[in-house]
LUMBA-252137 format. One record per residue (C-alpha): residue in three letters; y, z, x; residue number from 1. Coordinates in Angstrom, 1 decimal. Last residue first. Layout:
BEGIN
<atom tinu="ALA" y="Y" z="Z" x="X" lolum="NUM"/>
...
//
This chain:
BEGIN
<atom tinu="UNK" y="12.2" z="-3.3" x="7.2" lolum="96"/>
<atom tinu="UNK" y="9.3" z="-2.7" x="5.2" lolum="95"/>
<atom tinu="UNK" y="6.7" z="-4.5" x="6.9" lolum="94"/>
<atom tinu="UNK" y="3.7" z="-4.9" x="5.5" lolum="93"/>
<atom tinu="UNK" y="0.8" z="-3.0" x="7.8" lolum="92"/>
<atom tinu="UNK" y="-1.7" z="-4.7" x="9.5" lolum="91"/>
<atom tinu="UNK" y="-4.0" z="-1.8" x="11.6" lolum="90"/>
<atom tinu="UNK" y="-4.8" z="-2.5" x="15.5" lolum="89"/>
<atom tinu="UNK" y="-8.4" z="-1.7" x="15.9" lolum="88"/>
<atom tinu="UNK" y="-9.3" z="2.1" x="16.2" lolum="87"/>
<atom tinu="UNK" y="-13.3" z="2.0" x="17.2" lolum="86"/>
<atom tinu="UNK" y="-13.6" z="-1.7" x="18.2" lolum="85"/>
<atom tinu="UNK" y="-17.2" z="-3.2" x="17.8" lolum="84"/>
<atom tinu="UNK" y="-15.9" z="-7.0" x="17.1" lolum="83"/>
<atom tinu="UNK" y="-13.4" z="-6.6" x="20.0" lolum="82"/>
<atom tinu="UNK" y="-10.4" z="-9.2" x="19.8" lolum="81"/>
<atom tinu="UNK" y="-8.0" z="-6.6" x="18.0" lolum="80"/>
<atom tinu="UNK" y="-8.3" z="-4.0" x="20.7" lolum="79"/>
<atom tinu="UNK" y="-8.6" z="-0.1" x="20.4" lolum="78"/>
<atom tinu="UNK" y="-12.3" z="0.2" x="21.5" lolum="77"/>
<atom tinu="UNK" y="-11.5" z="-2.3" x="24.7" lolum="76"/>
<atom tinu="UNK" y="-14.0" z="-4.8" x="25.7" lolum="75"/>
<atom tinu="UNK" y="-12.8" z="-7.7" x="24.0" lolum="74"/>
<atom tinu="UNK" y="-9.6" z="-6.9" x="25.7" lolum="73"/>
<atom tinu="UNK" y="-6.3" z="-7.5" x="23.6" lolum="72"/>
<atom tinu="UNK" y="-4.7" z="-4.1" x="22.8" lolum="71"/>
<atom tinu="UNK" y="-6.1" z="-2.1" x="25.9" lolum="70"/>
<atom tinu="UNK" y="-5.2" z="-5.1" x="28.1" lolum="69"/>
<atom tinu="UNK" y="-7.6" z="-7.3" x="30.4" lolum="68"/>
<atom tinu="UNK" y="-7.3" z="-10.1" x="27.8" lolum="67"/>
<atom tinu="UNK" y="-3.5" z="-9.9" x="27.2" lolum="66"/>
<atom tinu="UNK" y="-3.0" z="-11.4" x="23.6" lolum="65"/>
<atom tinu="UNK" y="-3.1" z="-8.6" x="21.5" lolum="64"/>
<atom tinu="UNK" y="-0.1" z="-7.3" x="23.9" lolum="63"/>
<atom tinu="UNK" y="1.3" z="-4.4" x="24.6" lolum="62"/>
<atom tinu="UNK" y="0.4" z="-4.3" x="28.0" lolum="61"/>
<atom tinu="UNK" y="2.1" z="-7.8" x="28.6" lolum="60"/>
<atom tinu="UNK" y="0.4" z="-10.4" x="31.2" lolum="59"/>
<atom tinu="UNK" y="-0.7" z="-13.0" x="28.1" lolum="58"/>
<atom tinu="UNK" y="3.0" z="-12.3" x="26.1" lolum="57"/>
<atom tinu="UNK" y="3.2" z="-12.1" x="22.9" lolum="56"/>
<atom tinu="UNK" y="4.3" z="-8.4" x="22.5" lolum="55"/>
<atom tinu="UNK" y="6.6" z="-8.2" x="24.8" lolum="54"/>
<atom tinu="UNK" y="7.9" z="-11.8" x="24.5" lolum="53"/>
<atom tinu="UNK" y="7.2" z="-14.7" x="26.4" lolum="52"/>
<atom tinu="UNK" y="4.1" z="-16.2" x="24.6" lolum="51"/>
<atom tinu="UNK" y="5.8" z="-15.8" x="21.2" lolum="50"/>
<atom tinu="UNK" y="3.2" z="-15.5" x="18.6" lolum="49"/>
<atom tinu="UNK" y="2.4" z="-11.9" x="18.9" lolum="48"/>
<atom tinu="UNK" y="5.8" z="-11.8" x="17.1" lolum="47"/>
<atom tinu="UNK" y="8.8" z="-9.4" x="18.6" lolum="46"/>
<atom tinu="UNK" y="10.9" z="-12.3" x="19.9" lolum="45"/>
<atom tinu="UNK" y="10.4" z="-14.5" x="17.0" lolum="44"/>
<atom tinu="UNK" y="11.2" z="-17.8" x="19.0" lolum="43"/>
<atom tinu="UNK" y="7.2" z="-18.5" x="18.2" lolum="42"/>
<atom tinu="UNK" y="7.1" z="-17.9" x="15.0" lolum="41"/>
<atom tinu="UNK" y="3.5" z="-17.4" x="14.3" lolum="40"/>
<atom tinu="UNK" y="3.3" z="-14.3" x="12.6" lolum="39"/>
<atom tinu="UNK" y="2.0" z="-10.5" x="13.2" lolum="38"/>
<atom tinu="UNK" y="5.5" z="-8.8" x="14.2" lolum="37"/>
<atom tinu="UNK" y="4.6" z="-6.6" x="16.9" lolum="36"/>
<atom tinu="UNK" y="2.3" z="-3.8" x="18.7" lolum="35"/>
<atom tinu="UNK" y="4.1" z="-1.0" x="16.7" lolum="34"/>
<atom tinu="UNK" y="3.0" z="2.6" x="18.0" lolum="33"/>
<atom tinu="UNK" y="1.5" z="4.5" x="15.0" lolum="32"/>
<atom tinu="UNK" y="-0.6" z="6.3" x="17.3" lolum="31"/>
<atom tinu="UNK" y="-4.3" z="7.0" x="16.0" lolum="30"/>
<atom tinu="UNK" y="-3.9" z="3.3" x="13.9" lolum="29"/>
<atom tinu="UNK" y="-2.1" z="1.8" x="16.5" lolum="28"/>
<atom tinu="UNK" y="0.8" z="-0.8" x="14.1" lolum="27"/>
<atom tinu="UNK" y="0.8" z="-4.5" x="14.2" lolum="26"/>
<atom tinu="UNK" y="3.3" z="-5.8" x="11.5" lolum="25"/>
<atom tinu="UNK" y="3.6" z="-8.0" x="8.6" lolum="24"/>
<atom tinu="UNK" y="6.2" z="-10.7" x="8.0" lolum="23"/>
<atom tinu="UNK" y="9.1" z="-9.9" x="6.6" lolum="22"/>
<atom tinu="UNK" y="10.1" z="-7.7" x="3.6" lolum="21"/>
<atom tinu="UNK" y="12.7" z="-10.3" x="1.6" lolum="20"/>
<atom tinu="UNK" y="9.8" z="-12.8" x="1.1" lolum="19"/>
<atom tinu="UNK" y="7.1" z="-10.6" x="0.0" lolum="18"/>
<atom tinu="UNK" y="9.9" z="-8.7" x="-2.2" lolum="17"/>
<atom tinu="UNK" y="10.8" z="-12.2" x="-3.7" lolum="16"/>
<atom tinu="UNK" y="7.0" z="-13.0" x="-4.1" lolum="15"/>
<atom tinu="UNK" y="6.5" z="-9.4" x="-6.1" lolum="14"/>
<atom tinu="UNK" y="9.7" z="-10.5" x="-8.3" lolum="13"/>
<atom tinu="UNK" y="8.2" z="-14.0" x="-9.0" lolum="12"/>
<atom tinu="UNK" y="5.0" z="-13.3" x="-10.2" lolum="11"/>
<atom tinu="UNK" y="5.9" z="-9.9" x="-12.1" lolum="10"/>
<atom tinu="UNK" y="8.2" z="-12.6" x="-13.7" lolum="9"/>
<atom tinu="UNK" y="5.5" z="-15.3" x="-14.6" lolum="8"/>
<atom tinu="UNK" y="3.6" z="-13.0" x="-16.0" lolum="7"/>
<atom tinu="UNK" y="6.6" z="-10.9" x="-18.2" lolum="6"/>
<atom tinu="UNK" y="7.6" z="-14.5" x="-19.1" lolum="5"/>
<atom tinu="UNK" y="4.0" z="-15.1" x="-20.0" lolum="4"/>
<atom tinu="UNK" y="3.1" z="-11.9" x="-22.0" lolum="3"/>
<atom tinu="UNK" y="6.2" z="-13.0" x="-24.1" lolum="2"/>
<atom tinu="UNK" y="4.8" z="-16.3" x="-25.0" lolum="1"/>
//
């Protein structure tokens, strides 16, 4: 019974500190520079979700989602969208 509480509780407390943290983040891996929150809220203005937002955005340089960007292009060794990529974007939990 006791192992179950303690279960149940390491359950709980590492879903609370999921929950409190945020959503996790787009980081360079040779840089560290942060390329955005990695969720799908749209009105989030630092998602990769929000097609208006600096890192959303289709025409921004920081961008995942700017196909002729360094972060977005599928021919780019630091993008997300290229299979063969060299220093893909890293997810990282945010702490913040």
């Amino acid at each position: 019974m006791q192992s179950t509480l303690f279960l149940a509780g390491l359950i709980l407390a590492q879903t609370l500190d999921m929950a409190i943290a945020g959503p996790p983040i787009l980081v360079d891996r040779q840089t560290g520079e942060y390329l955005g929150n990695l969720s799908t809220n749209q009105f989030d203005p630092n998602s990769t979700s929000n097609p208006y937002g600096k890192y959303g955005s289709k025409y921004s340089p920081d961008s995942i989602n700017n196909e002729y960007g360094k972060y977005g292009s599928p021919y780019s060794p630091d993008s997300a969208n290229n299979p063969y990529a060299t220093n893909s974007p890293a997810i990282q939990q945010n702490r913040d």
